[in-house]
Backbone atoms as SQL, in Angstrom:
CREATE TABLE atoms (id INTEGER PRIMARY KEY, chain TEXT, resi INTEGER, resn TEXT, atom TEXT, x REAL, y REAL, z REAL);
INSERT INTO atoms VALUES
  (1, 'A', 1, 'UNK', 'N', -61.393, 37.862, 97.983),
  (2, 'A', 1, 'UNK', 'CA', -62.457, 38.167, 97.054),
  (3, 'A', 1, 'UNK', 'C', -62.018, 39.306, 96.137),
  (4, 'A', 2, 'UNK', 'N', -62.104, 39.188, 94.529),
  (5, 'A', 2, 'UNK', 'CA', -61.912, 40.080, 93.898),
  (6, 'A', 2, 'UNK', 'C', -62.666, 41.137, 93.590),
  (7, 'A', 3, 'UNK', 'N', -62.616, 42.331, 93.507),
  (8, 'A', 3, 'UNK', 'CA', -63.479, 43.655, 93.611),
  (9, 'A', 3, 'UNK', 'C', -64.226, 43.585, 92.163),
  (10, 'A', 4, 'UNK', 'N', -65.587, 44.033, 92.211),
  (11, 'A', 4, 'UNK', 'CA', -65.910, 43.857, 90.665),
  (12, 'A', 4, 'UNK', 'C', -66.812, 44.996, 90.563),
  (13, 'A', 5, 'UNK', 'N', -68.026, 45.095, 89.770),
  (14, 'A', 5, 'UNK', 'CA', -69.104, 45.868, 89.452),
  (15, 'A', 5, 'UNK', 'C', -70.244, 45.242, 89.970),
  (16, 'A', 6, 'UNK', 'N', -70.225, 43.831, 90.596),
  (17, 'A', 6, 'UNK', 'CA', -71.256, 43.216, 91.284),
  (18, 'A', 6, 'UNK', 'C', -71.564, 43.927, 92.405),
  (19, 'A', 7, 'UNK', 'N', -73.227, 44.378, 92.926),
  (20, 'A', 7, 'UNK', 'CA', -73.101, 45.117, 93.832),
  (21, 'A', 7, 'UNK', 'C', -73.355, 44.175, 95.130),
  (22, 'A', 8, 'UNK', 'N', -72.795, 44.146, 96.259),
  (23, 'A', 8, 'UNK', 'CA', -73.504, 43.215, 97.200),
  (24, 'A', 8, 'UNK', 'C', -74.484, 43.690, 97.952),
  (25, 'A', 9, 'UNK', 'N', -74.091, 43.464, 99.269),
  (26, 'A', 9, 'UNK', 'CA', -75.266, 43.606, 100.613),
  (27, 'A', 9, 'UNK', 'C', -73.910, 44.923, 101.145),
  (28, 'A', 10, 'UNK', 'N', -72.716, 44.583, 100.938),
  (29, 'A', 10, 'UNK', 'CA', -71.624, 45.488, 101.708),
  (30, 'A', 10, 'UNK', 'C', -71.375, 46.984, 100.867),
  (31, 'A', 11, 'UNK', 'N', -71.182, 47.695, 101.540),
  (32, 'A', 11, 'UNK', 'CA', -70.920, 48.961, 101.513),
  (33, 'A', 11, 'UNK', 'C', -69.902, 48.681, 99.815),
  (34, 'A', 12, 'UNK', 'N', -70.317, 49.621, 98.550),
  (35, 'A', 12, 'UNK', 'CA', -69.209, 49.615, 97.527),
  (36, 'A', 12, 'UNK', 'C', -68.647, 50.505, 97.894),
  (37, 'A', 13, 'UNK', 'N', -67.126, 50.972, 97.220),
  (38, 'A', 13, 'UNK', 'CA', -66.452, 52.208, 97.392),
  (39, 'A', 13, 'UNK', 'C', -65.716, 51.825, 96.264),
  (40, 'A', 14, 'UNK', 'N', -64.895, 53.246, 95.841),
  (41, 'A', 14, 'UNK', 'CA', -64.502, 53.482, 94.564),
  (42, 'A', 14, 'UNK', 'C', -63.216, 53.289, 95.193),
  (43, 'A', 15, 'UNK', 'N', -62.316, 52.409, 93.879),
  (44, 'A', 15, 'UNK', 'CA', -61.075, 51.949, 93.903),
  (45, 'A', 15, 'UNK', 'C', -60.247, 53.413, 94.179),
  (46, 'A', 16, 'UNK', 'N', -59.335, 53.313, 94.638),
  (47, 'A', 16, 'UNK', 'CA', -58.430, 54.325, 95.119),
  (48, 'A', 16, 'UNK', 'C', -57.172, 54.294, 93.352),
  (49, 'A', 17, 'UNK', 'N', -57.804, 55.845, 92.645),
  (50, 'A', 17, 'UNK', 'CA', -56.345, 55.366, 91.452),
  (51, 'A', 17, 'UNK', 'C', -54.654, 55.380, 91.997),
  (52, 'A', 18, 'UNK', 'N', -54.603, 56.574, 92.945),
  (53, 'A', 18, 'UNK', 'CA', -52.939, 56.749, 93.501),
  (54, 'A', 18, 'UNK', 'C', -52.236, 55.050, 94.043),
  (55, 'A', 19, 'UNK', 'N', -53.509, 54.204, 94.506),
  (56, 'A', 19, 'UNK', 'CA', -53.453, 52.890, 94.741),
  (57, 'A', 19, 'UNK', 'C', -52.860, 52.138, 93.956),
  (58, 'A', 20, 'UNK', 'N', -54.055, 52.681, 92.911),
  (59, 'A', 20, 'UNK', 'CA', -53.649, 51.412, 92.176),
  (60, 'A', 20, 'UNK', 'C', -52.439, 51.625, 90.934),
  (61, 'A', 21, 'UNK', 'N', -52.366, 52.988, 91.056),
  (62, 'A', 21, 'UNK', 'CA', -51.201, 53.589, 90.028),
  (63, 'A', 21, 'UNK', 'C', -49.495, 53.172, 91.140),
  (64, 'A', 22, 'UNK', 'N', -49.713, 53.011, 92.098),
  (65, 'A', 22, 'UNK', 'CA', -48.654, 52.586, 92.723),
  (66, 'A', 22, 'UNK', 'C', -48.302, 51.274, 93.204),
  (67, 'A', 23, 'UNK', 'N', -49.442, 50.273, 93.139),
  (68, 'A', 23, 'UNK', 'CA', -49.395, 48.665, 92.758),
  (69, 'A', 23, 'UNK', 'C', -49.083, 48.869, 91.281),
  (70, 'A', 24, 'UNK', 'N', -48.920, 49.233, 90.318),
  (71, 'A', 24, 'UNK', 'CA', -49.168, 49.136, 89.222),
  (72, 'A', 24, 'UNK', 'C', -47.101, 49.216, 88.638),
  (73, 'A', 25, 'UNK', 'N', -47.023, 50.346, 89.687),
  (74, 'A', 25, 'UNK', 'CA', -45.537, 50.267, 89.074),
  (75, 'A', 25, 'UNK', 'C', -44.368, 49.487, 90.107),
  (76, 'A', 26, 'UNK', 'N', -45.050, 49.061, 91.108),
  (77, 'A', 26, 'UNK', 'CA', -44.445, 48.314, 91.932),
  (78, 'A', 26, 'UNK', 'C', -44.364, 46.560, 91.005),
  (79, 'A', 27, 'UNK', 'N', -45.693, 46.466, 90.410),
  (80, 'A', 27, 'UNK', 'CA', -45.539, 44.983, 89.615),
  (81, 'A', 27, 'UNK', 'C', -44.419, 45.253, 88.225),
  (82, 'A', 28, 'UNK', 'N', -44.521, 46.580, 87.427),
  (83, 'A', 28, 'UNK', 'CA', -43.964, 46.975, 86.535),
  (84, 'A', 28, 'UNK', 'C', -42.336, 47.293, 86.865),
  (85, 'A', 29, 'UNK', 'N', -41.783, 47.470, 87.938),
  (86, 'A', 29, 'UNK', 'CA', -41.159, 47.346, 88.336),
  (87, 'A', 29, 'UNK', 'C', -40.112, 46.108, 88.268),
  (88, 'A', 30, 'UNK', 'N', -40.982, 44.940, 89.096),
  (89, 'A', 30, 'UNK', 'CA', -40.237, 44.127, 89.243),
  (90, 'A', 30, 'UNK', 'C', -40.534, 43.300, 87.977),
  (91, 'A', 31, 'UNK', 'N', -41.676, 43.102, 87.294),
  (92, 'A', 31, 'UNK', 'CA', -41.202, 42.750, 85.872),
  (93, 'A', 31, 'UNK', 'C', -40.246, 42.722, 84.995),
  (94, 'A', 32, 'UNK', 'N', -39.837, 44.459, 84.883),
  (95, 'A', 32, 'UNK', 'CA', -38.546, 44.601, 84.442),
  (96, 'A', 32, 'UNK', 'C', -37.652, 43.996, 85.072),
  (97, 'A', 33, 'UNK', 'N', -37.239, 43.913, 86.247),
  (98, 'A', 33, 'UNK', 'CA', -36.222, 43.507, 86.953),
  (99, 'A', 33, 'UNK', 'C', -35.709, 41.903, 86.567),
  (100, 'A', 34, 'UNK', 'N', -36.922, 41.618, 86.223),
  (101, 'A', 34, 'UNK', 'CA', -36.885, 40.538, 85.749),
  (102, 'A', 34, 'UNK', 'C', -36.432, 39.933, 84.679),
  (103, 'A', 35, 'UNK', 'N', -36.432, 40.674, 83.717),
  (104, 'A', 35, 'UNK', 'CA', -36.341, 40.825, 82.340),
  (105, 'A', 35, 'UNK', 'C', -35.186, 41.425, 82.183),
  (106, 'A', 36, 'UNK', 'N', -35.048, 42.737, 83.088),
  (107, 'A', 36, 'UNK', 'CA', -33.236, 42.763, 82.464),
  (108, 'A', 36, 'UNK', 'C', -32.232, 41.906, 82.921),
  (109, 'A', 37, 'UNK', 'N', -32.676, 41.047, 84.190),
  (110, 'A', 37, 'UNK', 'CA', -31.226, 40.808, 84.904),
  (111, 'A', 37, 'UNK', 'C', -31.271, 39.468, 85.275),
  (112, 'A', 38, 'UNK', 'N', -32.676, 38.644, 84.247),
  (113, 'A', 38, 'UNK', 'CA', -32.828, 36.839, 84.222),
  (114, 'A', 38, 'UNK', 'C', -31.481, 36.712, 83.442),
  (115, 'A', 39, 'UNK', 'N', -31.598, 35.212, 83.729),
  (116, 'A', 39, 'UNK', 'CA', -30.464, 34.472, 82.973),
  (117, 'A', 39, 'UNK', 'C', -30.528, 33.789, 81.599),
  (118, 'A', 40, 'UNK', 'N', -31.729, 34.821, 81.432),
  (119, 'A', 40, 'UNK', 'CA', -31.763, 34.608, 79.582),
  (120, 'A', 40, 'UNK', 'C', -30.649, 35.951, 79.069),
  (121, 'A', 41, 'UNK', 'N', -30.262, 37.075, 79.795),
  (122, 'A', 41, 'UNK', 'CA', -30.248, 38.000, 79.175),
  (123, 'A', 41, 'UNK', 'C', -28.630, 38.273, 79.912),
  (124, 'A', 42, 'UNK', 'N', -28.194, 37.722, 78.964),
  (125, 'A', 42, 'UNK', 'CA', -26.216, 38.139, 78.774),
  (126, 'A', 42, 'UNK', 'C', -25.831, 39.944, 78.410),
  (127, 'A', 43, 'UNK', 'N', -25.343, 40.386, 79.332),
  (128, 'A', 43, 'UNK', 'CA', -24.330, 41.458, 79.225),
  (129, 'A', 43, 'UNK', 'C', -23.493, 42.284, 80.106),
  (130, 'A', 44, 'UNK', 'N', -22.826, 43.061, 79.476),
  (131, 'A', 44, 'UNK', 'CA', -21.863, 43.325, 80.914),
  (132, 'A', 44, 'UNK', 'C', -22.918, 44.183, 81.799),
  (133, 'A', 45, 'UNK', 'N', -22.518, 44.609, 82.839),
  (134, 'A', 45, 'UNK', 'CA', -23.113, 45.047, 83.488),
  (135, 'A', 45, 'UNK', 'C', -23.035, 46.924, 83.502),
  (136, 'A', 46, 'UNK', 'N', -21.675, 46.926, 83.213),
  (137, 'A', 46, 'UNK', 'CA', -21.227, 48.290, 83.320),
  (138, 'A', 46, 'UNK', 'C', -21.791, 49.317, 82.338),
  (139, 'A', 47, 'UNK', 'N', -21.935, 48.575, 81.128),
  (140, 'A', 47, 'UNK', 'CA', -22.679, 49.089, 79.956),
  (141, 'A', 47, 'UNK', 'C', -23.891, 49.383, 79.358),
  (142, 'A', 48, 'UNK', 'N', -24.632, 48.235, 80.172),
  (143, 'A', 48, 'UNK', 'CA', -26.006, 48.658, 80.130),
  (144, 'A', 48, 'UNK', 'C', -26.422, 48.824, 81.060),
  (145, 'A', 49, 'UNK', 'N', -26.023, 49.130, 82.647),
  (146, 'A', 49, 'UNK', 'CA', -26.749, 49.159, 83.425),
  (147, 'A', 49, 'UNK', 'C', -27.852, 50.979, 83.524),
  (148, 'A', 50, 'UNK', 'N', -27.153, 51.817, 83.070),
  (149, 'A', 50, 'UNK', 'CA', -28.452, 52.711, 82.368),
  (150, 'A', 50, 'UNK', 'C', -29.473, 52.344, 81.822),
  (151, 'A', 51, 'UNK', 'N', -28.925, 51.708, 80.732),
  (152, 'A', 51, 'UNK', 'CA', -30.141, 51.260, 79.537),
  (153, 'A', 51, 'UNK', 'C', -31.521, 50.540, 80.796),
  (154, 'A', 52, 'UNK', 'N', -30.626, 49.844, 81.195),
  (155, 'A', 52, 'UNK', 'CA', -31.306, 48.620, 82.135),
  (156, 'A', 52, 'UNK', 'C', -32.510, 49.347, 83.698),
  (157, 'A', 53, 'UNK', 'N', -31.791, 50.870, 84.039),
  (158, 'A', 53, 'UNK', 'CA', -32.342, 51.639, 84.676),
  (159, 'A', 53, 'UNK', 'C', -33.514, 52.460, 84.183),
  (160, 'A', 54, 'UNK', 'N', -33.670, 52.472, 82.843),
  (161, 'A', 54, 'UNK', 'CA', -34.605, 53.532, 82.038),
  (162, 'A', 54, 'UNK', 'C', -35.094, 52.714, 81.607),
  (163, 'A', 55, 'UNK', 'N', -35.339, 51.148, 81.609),
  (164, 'A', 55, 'UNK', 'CA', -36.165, 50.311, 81.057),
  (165, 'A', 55, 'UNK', 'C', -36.997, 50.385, 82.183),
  (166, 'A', 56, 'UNK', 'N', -36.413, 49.948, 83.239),
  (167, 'A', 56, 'UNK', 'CA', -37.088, 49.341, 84.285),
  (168, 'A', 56, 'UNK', 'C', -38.071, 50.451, 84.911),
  (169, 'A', 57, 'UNK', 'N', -37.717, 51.645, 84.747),
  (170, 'A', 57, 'UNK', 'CA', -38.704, 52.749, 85.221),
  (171, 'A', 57, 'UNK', 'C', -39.743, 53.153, 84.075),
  (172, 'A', 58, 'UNK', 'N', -39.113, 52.805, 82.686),
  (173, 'A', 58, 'UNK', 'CA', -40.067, 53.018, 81.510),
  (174, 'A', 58, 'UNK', 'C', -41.411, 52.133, 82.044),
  (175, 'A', 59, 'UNK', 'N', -41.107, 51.318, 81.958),
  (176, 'A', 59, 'UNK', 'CA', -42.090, 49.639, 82.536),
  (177, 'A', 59, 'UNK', 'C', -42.778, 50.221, 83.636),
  (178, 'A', 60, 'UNK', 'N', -42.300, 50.464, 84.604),
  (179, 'A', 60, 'UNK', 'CA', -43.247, 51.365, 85.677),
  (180, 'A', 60, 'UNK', 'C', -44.041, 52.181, 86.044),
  (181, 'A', 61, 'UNK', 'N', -43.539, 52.969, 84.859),
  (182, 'A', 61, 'UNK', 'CA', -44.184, 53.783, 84.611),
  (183, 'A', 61, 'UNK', 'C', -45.751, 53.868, 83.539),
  (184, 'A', 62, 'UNK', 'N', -45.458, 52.808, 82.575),
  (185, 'A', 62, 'UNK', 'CA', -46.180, 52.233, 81.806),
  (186, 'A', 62, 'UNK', 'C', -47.346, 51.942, 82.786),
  (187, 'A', 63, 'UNK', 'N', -46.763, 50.558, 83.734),
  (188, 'A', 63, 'UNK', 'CA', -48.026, 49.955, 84.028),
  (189, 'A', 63, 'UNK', 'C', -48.327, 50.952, 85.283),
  (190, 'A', 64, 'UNK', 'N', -48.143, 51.740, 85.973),
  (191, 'A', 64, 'UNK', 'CA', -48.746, 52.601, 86.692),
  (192, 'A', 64, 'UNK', 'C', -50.203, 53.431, 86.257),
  (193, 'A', 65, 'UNK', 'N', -49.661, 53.691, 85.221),
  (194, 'A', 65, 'UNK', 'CA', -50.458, 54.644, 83.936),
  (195, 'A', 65, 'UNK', 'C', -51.998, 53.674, 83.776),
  (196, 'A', 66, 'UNK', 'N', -51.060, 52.754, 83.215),
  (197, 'A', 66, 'UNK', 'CA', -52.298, 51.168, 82.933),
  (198, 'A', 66, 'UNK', 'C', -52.951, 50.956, 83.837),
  (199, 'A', 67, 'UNK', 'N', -52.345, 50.959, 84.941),
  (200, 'A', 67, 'UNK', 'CA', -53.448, 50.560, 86.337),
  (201, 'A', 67, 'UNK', 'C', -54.463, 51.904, 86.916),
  (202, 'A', 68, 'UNK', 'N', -53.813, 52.846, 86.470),
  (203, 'A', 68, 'UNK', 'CA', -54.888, 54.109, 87.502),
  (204, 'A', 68, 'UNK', 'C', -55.690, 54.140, 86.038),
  (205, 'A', 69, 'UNK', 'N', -55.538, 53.970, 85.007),
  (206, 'A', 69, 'UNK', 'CA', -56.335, 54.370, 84.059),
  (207, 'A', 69, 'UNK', 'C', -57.372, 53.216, 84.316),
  (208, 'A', 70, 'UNK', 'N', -57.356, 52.014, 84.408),
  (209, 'A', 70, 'UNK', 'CA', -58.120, 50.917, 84.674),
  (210, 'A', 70, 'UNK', 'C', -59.270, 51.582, 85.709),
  (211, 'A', 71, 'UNK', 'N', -58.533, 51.763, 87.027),
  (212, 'A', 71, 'UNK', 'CA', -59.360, 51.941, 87.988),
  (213, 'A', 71, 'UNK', 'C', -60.380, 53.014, 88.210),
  (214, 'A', 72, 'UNK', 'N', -59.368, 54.201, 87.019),
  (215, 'A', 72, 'UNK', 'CA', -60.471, 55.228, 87.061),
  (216, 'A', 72, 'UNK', 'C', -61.967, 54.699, 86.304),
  (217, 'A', 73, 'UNK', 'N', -61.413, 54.044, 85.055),
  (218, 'A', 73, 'UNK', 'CA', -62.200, 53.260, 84.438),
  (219, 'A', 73, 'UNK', 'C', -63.381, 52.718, 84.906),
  (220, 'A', 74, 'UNK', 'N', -62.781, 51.794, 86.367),
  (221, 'A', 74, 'UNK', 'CA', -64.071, 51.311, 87.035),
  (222, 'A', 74, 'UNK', 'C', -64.644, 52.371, 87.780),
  (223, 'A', 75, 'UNK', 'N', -64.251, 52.662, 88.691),
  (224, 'A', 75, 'UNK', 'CA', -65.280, 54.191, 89.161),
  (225, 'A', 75, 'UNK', 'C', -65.784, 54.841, 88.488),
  (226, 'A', 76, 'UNK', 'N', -65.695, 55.234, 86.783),
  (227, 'A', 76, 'UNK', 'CA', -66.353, 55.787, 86.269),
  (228, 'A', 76, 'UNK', 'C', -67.488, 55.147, 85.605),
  (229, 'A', 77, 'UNK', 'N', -67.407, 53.991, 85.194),
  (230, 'A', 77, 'UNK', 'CA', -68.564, 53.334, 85.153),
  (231, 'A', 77, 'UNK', 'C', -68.903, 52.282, 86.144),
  (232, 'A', 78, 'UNK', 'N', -68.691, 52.392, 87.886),
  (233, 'A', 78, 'UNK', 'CA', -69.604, 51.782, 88.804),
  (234, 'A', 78, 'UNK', 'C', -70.242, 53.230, 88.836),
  (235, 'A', 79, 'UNK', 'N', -70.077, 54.481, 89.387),
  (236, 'A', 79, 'UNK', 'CA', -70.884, 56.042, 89.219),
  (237, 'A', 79, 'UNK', 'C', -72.148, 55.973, 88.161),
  (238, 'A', 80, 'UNK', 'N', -71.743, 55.478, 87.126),
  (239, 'A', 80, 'UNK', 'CA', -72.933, 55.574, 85.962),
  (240, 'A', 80, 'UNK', 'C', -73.879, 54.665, 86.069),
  (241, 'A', 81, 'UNK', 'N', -73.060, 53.233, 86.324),
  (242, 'A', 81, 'UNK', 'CA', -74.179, 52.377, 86.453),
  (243, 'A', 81, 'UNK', 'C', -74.683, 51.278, 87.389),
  (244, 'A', 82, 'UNK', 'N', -73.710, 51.575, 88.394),
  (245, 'A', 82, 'UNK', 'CA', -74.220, 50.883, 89.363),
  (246, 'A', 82, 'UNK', 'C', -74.674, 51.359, 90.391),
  (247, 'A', 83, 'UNK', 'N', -73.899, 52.441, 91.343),
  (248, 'A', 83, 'UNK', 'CA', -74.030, 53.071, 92.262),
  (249, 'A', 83, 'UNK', 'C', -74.936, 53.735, 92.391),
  (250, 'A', 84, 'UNK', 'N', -76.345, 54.122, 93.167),
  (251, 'A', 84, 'UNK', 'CA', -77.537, 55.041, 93.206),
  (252, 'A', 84, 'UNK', 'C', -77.397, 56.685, 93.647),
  (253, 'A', 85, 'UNK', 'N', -76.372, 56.296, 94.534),
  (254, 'A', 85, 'UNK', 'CA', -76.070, 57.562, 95.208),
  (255, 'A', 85, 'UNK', 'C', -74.926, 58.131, 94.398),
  (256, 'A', 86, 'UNK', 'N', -75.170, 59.669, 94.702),
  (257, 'A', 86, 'UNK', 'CA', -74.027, 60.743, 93.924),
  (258, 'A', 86, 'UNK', 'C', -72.463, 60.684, 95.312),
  (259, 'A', 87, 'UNK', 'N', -71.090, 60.115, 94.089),
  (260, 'A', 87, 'UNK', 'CA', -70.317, 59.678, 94.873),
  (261, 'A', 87, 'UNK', 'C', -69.299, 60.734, 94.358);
């Protein structure tokens, strides 16, 4: 079941950001990984494998950012408008 702003019958709780900022660069991660070292993408290895190291953590870093910002996102508006109690 995916987590939403729907409130149920079960206990809500606020998304964890360190969570989700660390799913975030774990997917960003291997994205890159993906992207530098598929078999669309010809080069030596010796030469870019920097380039190829500072991409792949750029990307990680990116979507880490993207994901805790998301999640704070939702906790800050389930707090405003869903939740009754001061959390």
């Amino acid at each position: 079941m995916l987590p939403s702003l729907y409130r149920s019958g079960e206990n809500a709780q606020a998304w964890s950001v360190a969570h989700a900022a660390a799913c975030g660069a774990g997917i960003g991660a291997l994205a890159a990984v993906f992207k530098t070292l598929g078999p669309l993408h010809t080069s030596s290895a010796a030469a870019t494998f920097a380039h190829s190291a500072t991409e792949i953590a750029g990307v990680a870093v990116a979507f880490a950012f993207l994901c805790a910002g998301a999640a704070a996102l939702r906790n800050i508006l389930a707090r405003r408008f869903v939740w009754d109690d001061d959390r």
